[in-house]
SERO-4910 file (N, C-alpha, C, O; in steps of 0.05 Angstrom, whole numbers):
BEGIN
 pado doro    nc1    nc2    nc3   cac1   cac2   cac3    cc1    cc2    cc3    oc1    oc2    oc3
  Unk    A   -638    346   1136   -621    370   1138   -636    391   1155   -658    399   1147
  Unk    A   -627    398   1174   -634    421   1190   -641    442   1181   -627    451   1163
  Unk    A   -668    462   1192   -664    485   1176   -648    504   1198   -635    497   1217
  Unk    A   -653    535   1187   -633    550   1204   -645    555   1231   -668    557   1237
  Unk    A   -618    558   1249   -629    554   1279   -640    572   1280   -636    595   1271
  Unk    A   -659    560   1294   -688    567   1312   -693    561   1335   -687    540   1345
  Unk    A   -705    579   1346   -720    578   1381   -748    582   1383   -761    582   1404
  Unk    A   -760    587   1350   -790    599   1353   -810    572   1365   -834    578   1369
  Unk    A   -805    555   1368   -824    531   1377   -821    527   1411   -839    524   1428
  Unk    A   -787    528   1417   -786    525   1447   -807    553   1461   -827    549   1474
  Unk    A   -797    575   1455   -802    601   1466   -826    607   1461   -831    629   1471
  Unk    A   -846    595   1447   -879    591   1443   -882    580   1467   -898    589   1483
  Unk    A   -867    557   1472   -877    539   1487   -866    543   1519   -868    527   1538
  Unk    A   -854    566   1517   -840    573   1546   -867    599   1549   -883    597   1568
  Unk    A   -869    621   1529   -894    636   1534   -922    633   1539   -938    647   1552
  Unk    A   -925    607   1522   -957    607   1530   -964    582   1544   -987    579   1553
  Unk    A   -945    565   1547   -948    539   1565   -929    535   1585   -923    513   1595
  Unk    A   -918    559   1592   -908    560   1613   -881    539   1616   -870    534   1637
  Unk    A   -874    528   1590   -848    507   1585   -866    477   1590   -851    457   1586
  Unk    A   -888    471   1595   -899    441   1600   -897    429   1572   -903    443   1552
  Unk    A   -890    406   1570   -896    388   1559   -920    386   1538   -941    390   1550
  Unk    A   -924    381   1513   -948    384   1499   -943    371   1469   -921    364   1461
  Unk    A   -967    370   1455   -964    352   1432   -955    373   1413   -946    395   1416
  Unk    A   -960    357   1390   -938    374   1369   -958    392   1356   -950    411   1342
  Unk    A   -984    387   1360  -1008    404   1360  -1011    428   1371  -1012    451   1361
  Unk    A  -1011    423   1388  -1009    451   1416   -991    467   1411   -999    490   1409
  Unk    A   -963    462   1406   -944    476   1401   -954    488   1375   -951    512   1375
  Unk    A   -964    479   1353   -972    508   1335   -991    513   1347   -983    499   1365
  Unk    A  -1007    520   1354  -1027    537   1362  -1012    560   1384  -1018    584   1382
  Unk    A   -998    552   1398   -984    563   1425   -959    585   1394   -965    609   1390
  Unk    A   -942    575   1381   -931    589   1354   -954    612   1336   -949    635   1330
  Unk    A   -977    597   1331   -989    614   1312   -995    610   1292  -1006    627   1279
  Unk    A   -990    582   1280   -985    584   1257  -1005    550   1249  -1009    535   1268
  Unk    A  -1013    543   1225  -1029    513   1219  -1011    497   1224   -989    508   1221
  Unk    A  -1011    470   1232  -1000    443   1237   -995    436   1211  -1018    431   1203
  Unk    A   -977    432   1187   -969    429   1171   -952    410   1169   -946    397   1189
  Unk    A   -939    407   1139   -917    400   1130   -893    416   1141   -875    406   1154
  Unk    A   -896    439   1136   -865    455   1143   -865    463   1160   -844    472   1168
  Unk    A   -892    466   1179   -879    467   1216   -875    445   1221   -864    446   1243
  Unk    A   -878    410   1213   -864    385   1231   -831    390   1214   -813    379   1226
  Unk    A   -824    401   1196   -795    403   1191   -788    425   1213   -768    421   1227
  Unk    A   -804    447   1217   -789    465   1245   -783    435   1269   -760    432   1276
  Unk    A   -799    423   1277   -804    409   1308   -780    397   1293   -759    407   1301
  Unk    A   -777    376   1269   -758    363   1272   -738    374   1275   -727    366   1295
  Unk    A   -725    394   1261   -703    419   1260   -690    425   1282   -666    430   1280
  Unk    A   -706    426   1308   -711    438   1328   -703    412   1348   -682    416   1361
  Unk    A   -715    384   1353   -708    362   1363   -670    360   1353   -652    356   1369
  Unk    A   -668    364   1325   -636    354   1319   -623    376   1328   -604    367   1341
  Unk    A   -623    407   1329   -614    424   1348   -607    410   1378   -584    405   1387
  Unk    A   -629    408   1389   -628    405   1414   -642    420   1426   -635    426   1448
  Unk    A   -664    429   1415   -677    458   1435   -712    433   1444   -729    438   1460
  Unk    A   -710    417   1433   -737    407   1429   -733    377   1435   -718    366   1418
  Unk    A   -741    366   1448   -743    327   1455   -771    317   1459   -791    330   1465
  Unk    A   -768    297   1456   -791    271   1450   -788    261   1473   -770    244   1474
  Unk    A   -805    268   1500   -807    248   1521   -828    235   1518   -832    220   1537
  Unk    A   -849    234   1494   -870    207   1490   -868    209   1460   -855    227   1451
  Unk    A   -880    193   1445   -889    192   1418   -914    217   1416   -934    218   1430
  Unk    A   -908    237   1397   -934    254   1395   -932    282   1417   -950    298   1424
  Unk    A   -912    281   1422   -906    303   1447   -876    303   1443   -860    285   1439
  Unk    A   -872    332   1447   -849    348   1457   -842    362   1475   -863    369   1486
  Unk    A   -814    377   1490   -818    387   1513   -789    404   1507   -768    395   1496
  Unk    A   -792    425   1517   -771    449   1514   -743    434   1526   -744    423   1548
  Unk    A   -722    433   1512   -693    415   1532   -676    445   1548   -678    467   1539
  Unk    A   -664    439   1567   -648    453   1579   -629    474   1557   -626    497   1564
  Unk    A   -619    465   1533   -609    477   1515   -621    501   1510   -609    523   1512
  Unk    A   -651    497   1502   -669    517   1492   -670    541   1517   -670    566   1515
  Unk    A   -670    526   1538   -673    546   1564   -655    562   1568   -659    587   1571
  Unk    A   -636    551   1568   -601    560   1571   -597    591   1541   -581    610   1542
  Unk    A   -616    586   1522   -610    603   1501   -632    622   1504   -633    645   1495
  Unk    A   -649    611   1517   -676    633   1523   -672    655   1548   -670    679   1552
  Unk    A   -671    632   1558   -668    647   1598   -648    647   1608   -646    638   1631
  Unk    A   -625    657   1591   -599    652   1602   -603    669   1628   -618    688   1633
  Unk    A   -579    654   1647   -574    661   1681   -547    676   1682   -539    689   1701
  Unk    A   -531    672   1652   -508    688   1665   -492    691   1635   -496    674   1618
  Unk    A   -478    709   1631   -469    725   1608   -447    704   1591   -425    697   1599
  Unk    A   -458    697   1570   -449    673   1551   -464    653   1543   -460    640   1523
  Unk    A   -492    646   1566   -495    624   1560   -518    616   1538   -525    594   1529
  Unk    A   -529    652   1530   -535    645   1496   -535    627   1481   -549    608   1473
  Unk    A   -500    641   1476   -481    635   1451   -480    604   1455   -488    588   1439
  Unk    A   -467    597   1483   -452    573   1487   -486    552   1481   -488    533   1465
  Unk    A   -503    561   1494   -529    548   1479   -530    541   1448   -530    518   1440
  Unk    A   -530    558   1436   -533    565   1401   -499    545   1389   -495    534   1368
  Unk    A   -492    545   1401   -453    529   1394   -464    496   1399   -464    476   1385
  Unk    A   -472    500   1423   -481    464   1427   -494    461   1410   -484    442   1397
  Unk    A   -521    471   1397   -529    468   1381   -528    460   1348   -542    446   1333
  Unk    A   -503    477   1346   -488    471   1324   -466    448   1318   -455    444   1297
  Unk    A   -463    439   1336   -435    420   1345   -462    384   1344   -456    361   1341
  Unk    A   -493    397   1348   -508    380   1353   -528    368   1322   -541    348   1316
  Unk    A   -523    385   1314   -542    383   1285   -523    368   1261   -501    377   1253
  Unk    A   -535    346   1253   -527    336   1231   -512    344   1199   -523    357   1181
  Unk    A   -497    338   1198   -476    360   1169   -478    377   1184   -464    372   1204
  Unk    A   -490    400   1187   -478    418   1198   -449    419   1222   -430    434   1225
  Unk    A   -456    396   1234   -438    391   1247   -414    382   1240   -391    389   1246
  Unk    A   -424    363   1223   -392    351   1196   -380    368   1185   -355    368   1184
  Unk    A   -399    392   1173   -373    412   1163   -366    430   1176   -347    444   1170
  Unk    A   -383    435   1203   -366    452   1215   -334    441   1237   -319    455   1251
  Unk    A   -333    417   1233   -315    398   1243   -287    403   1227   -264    409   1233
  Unk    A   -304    394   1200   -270    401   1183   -262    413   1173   -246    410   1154
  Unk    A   -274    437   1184   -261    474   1177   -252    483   1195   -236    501   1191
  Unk    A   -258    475   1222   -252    494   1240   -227    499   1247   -209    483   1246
  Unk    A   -228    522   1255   -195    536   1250   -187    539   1222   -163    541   1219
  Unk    A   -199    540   1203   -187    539   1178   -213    562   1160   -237    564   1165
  Unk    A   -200    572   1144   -218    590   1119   -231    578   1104   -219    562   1091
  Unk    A   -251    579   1102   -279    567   1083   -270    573   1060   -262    596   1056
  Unk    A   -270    547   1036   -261    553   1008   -282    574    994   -307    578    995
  Unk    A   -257    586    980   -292    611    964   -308    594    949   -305    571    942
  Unk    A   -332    614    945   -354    606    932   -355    577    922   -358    560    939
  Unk    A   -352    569    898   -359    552    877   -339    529    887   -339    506    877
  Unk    A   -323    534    905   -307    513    913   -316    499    939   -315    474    942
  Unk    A   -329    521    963   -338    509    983   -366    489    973   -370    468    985
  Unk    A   -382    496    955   -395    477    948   -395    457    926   -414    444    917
  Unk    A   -369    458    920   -354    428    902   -359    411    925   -374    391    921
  Unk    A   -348    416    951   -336    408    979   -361    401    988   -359    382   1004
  Unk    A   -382    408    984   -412    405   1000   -410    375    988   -404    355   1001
  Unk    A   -417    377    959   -421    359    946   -408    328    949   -417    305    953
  Unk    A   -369    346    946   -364    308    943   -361    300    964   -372    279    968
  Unk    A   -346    310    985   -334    308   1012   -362    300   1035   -358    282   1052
  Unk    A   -383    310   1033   -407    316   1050   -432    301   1036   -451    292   1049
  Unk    A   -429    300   1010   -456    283   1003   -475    299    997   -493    286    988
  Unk    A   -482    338    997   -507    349   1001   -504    342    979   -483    338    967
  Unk    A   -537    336    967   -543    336    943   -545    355    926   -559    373    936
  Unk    A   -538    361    902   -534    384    885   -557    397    886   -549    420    881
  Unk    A   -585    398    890   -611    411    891   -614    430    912   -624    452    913
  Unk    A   -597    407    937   -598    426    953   -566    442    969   -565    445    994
  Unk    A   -552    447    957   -531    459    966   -527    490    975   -512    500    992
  Unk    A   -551    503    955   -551    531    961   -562    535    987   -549    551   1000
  Unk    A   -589    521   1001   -598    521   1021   -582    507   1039   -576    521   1059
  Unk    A   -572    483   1039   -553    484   1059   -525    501   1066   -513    498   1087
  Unk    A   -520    516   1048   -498    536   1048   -510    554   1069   -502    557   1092
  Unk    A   -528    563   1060   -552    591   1076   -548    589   1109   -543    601   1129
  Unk    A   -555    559   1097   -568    549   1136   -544    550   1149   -541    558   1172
  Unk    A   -525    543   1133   -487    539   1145   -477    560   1170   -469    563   1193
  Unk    A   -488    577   1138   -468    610   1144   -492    618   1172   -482    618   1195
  Unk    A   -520    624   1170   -526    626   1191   -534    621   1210   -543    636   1227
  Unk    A   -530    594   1211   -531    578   1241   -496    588   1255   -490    593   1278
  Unk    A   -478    589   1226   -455    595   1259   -446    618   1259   -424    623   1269
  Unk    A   -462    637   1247   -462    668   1254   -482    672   1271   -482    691   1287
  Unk    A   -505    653   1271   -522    664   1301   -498    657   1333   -495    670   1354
  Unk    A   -483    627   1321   -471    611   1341   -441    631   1349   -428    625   1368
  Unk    A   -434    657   1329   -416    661   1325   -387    647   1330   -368    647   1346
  Unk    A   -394    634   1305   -369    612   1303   -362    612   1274   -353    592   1261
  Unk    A   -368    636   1265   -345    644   1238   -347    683   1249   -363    697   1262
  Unk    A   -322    686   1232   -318    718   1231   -299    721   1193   -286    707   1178
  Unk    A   -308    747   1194   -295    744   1170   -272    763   1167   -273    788   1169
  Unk    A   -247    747   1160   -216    768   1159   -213    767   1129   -215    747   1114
  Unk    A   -207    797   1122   -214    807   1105   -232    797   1079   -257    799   1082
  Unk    A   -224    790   1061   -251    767   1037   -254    730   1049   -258    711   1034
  Unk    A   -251    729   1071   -239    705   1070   -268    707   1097   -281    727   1103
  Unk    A   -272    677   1108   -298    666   1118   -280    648   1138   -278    625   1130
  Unk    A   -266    653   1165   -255    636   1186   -273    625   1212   -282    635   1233
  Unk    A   -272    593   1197   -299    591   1229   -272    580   1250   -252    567   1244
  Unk    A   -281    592   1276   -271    587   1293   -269    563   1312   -288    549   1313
  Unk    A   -245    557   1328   -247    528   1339   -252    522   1365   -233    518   1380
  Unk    A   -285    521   1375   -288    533   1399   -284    501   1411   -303    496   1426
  Unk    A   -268    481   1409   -271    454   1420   -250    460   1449   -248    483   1457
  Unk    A   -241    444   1460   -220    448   1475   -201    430   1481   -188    427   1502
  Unk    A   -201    412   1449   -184    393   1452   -169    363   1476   -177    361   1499
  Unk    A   -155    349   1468   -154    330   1477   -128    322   1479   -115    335   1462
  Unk    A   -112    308   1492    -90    295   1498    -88    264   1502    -68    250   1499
  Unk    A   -120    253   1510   -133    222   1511   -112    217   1485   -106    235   1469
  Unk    A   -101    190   1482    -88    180   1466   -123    164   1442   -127    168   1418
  Unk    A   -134    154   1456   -160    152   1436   -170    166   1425   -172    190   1430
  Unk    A   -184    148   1394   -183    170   1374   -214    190   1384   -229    183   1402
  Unk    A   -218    214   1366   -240    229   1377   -258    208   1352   -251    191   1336
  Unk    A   -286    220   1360   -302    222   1343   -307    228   1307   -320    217   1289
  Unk    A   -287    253   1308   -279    272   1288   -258    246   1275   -264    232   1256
  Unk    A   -239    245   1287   -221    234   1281   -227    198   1267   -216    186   1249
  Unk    A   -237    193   1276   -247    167   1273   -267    162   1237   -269    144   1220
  Unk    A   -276    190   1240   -288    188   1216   -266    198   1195   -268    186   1173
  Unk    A   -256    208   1196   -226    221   1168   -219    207   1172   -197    210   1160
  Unk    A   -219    180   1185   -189    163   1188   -206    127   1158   -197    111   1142
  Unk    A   -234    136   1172   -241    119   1147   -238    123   1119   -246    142   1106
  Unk    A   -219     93   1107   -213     89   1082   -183     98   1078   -172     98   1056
  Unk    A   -174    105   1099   -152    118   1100   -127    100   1095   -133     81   1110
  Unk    A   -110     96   1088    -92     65   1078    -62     70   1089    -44     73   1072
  Unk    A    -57     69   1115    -31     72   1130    -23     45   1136    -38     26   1142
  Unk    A      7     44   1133     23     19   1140     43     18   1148     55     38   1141
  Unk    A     57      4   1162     73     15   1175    104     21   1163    117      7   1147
  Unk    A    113     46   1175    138     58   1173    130     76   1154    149     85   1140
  Unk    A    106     85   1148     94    103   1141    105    133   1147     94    143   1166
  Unk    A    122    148   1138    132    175   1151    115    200   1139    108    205   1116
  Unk    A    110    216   1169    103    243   1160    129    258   1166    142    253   1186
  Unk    A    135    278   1148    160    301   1145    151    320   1150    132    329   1138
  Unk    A    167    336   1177    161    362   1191    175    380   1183    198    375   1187
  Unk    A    171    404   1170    180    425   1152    175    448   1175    154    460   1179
  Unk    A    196    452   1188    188    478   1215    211    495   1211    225    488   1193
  Unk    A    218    519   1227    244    526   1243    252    514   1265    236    509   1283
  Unk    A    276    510   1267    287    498   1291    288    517   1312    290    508   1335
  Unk    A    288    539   1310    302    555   1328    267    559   1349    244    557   1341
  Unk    A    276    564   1372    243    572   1394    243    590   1389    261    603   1380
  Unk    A    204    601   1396    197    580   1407    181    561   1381    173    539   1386
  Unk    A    180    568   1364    172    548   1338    180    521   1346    169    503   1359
  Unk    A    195    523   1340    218    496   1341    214    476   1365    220    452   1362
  Unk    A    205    484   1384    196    475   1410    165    455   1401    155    437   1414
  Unk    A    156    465   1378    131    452   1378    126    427   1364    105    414   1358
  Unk    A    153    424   1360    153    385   1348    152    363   1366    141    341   1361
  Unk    A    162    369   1387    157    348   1419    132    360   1424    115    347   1437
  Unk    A    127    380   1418    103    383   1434     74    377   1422     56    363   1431
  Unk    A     77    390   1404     52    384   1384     53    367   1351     34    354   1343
  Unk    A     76    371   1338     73    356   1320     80    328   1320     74    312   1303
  Unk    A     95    324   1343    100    286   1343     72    272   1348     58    256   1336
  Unk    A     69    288   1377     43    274   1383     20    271   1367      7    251   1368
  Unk    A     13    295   1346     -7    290   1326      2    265   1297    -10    246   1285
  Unk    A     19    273   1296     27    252   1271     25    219   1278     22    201   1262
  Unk    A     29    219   1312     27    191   1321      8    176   1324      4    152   1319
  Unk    A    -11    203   1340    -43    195   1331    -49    190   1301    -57    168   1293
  Unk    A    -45    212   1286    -51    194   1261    -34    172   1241    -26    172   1218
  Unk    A    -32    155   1262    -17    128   1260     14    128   1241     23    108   1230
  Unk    A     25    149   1242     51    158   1220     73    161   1240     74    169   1263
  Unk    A     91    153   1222    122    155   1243    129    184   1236    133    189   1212
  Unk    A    131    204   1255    147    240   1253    174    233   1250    188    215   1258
  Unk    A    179    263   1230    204    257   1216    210    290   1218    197    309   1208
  Unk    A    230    289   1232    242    330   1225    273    319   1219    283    300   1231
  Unk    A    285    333   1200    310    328   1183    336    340   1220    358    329   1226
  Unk    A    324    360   1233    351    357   1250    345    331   1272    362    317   1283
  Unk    A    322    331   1274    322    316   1294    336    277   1285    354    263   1295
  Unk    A    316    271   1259    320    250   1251    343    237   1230    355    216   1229
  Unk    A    343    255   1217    365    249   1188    387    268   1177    394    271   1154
  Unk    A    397    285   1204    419    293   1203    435    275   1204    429    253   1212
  Unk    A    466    285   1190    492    259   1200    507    264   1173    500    281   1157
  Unk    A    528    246   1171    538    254   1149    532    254   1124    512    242   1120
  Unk    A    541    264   1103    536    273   1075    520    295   1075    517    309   1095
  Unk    A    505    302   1049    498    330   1045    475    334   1057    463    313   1055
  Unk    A    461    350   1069    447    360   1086    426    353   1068    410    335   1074
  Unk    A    422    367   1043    405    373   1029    394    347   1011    372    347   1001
  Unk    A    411    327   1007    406    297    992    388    288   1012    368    277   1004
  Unk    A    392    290   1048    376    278   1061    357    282   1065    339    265   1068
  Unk    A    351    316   1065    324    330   1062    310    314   1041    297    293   1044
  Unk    A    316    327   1020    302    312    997    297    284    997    275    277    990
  Unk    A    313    267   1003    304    236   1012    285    232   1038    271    212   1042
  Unk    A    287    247   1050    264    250   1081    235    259   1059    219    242   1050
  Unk    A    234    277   1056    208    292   1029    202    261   1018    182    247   1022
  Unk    A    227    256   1001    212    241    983    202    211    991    191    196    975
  Unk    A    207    205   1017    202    174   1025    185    188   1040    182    173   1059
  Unk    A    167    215   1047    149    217   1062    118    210   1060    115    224   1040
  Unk    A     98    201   1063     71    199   1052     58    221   1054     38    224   1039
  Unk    A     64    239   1071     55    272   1085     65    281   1090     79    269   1105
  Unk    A     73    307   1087     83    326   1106     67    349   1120     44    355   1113
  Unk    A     82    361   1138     70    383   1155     88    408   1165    106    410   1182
  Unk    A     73    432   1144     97    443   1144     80    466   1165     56    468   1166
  Unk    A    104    488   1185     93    499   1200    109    532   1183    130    538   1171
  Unk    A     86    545   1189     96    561   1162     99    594   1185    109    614   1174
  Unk    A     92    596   1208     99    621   1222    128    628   1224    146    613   1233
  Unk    A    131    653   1213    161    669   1216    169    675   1187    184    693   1181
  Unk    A    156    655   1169    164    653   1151    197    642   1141    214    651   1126
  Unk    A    196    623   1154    224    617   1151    238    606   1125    236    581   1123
  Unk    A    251    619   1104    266    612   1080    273    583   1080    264    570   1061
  Unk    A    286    571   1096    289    540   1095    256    525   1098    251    501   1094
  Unk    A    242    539   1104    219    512   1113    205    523   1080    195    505   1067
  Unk    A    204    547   1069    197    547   1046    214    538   1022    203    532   1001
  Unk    A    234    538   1026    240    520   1011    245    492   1010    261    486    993
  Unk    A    237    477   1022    223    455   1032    207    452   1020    209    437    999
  Unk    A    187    462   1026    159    461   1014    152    461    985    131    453    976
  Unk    A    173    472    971    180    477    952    188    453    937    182    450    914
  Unk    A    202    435    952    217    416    937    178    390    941    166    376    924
  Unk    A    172    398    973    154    373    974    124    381    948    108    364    939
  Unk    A    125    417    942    106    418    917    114    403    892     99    396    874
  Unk    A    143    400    893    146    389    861    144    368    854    139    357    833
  Unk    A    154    359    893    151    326    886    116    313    888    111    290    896
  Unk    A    100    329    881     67    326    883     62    319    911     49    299    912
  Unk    A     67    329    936     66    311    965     49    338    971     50    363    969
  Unk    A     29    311    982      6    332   1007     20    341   1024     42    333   1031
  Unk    A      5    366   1034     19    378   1058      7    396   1072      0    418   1065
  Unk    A      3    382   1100     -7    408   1111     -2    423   1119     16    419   1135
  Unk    A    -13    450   1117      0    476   1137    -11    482   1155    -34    476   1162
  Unk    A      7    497   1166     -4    508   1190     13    538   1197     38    540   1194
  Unk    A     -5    560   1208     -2    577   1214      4    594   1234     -2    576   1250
  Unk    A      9    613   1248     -5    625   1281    -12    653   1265    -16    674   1277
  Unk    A    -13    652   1244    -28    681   1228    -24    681   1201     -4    673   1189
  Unk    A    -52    693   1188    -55    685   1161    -27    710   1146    -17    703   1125
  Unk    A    -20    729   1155      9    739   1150     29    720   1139     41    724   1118
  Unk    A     31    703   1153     55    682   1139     52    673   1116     72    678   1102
  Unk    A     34    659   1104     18    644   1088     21    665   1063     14    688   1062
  Unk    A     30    656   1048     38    676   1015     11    663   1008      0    642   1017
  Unk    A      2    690    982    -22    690    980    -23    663    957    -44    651    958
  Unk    A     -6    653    940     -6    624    923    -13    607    942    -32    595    932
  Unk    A    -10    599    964    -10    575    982    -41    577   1001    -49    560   1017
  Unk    A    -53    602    994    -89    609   1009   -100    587    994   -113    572   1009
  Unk    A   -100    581    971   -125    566    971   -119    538    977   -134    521    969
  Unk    A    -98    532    991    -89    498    995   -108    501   1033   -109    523   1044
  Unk    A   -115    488   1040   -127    491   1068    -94    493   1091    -74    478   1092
  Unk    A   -102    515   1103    -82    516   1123    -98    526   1155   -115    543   1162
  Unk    A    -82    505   1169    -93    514   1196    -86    536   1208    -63    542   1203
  Unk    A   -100    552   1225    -96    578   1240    -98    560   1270   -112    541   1276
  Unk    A    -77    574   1285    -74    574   1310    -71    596   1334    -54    614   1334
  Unk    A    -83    593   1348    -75    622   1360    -70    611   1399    -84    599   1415
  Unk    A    -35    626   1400    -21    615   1420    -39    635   1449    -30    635   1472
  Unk    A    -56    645   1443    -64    656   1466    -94    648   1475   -107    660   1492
  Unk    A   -101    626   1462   -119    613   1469   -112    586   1496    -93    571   1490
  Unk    A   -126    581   1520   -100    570   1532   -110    541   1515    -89    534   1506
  Unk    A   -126    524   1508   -128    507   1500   -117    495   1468   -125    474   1459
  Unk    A    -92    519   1450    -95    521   1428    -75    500   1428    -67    497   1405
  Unk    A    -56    474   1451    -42    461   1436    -61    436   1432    -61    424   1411
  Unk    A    -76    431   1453    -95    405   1444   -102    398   1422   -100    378   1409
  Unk    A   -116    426   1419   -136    434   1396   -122    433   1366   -135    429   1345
  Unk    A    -96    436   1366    -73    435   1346    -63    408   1343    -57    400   1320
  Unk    A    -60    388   1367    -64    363   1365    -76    351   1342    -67    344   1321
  Unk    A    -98    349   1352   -127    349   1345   -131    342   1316   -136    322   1302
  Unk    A   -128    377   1311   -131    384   1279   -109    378   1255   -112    378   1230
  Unk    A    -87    373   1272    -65    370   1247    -65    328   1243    -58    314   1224
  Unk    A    -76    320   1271    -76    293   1260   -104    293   1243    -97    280   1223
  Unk    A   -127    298   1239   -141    301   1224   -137    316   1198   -150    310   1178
  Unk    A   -123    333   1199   -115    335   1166    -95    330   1156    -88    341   1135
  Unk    A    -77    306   1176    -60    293   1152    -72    267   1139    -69    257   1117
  Unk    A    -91    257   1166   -113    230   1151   -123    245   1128   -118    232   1107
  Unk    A   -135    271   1123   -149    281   1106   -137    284   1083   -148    276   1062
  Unk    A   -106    299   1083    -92    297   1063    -80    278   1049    -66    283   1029
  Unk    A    -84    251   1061    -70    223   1041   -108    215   1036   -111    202   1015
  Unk    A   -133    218   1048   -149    215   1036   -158    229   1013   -171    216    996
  Unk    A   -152    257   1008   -165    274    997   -142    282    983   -151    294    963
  Unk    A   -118    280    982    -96    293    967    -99    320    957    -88    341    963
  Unk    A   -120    314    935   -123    343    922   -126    379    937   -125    403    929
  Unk    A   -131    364    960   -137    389    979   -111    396    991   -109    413   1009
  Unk    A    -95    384    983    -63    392    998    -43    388    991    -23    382   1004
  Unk    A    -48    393    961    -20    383    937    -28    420    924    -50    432    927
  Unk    A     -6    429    912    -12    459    901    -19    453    877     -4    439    863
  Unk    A    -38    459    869    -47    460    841    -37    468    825    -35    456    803
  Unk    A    -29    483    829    -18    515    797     10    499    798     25    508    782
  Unk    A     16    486    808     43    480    804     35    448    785     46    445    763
  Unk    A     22    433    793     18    408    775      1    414    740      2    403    718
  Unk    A    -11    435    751    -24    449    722     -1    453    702     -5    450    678
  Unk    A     26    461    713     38    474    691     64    448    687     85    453    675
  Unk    A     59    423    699     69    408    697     63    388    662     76    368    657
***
C-alpha cells in the first residue's frame, strides 16, 4: 500500500544530485534522513507513484512524472503530474476508479467498502483512508459539496467498443446471459430523452445487456402500465436517469424499489436526487464537460456490472428493512 504522495526523495535528488541517477543510499543522505526500514517504504511508495524508477537493481532515478510535478513548464502540469500519479498507485487507484463521479459513502460505510469490495485489511483501513483522502486532495480529485466527499472524473472516456481496464475488472464474476434486459427509467421529452441513443444504449450494450425504455420498446396495445411493470419485472437492472425530476421516472423507480431491483442512478445534479435515494450510489454528470458523454458511457456500464455484482449497493434499503 502506498503511503501518501510524496516528492521528498525525487526533489532531494533533483537538489543535490542534480536529478542523476543514484543508489537508494545516496538518495537518503541527499534527503537527510538514515537508510532504514521506513525510508525503503518512501522509495517504494514513490517507484508505485511514478515519481521514482529502477533503471538497475540498487539504483533509482527521478521519472519525467516527478519532473513534470517539480519543474513544471506550464500552468497545470503539477496537478496533471500528482493525477497520473494517482490513477498510477495501487488500490488507490481501484477505489478511486469506482467512485469517480460519484459521492464517497460516509464514514463507517466507506470503510465497510475498503474492507469487502477492496480487500484493505481491517488493521489497516484507517491509514489507507488518510492516504485516500490525501493523495486526491493533493491530486485535487475530490471536492466537497456540502457534507458529502465527490471525487471527480478526470478520465476522458471512450467510445472503443473494447472493454476498458476498469471495466474488465467489475465485469469479473459477473453472470450475464443472454436476453438479459436492462430497463431505462428516463423522460422522454429532450434533451433528457435524447440520451438513450446516445448514452444509455450504448452503455448497457457494453455491459453485455439488451436496453429496454417502455416508449421505445414495449409500447403497443393494452395498459401502459402492466407493460411497464412487466419490462421492471423481467429486467436484471435498471437505470434510472433521475434529472428534472420527472414524476413518471419516479414512480418507476418506485415500483423497481419494491420489486427489490438494482438500480442505477444517475444524475446532472445532486438537486434531483431526494435525500432517501443519497445513500444508494448515484452517478453525477456534468453536460459541460466536453468529454462528459464517454465518460457516462463508461461509468454507467460499470455500475450496472457492479449492481448485479454487488446488489446491495443499488437496491434501497429502508424499503426492504420494513419489508
Amino acid at each position: 500500500m502506498p503511503n501518501v504522495l510524496t516528492t521528498d526523495i525525487p526533489r532531494a535528488i533533483i537538489d543535490q544530485n542534480a536529478g542523476k541517477e543514484c543508489t537508494d543510499g545516496e538518495s537518503a543522505k541527499f534527503v537527510g534522513v538514515g537508510f532504514n526500514g521506513p525510508y525503503r517504504v518512501e522509495i517504494s511508495s514513490a517507484i508505485k507513484y511514478g515519481f521514482l524508477e529502477r533503471p538497475h537493481a540498487g539504483s533509482i532515478a527521478v521519472t519525467e512524472r516527478a519532473r513534470q510535478a517539480l519543474r513544471p513548464q506550464k500552468p497545470g502540469d503539477e496537478i496533471e503530474a500528482f493525477r497520473q500519479a494517482v490513477l498510477a498507485a495501487p488500490d488507490i487507484s481501484d477505489v478511486y476508479t469506482h467512485y469517480r463521479g460519484e459521492n464517497l459513502p460516509d464514514g463507517k460505510f466507506f470503510e465497510n467498502a475498503l474492507v469487502d469490495k477492496f480487500k484493505i485489511p481491517n488493521e489497516k483501513v484507517k491509514e489507507f483512508s488518510d492516504i485516500f483522502f490525501t493523495s486526491l486532495q493533493s491530486a485535487k480529485l475530490i471536492e466537497k459539496k456540502d457534507d458529502k466527499f465527490r471525487v471527480l472524473d478526470i478520465t476522458s472516456g471512450s467510445r472503443d467498443t473494447s472493454d476498458s481496464e476498469s471495466l474488465k475488472k467489475v465485469s469479473q464474476g459477473v453472470k450475464i446471459v443472454s436476453g438479459d434486459s436492462c430497463f431505462v427509467v428516463m423522460p422522454f421529452a429532450p434533451p433528457v430523452g435524447t440520451y438513450y441513443q446516445a448514452i444509455y444504449e450504448p452503455a448497457i450494450q457494453k455491459a453485455g445487456l439488451r436496453p429496454v425504455r417502455a416508449d421505445a420498446d414495449i409500447f403497443g396495445t393494452g395498459k401502459i402500465m402492466d407493460q411497464i411493470w412487466s419490462g421492471i419485472n423481467n429486467a436484471k437492472v435498471l437505470v434510472a436517469e433521475l434529472t428534472k425530476r420527472n414524476p413518471n421516472v419516479f414512480y418507476e423507480l418506485g415500483l423497481a424499489h419494491a420489486l427489490k431491483k438494482p438500480v442505477v442512478l444517475v444524475s446532472s445534479n445532486e438537486e434531483d436526487v431526494p435525500f432517501d435515494l443519497q445513500h444508494i450510489r448515484v452517478i453525477y454528470y456534468d453536460v459541460n464537460d466536453p468529454f462528459w458523454g464517454p465518460k457516462l458511457i463508461e461509468k454507467v456500464a460499470e455500475n450496472i456490472l457492479s449492481a448485479i455484482k454487488n446488489p446491495d449497493e443499488a437496491i434501497f434499503q429502508r424499503a426492504l428493512e420494513t419489508v
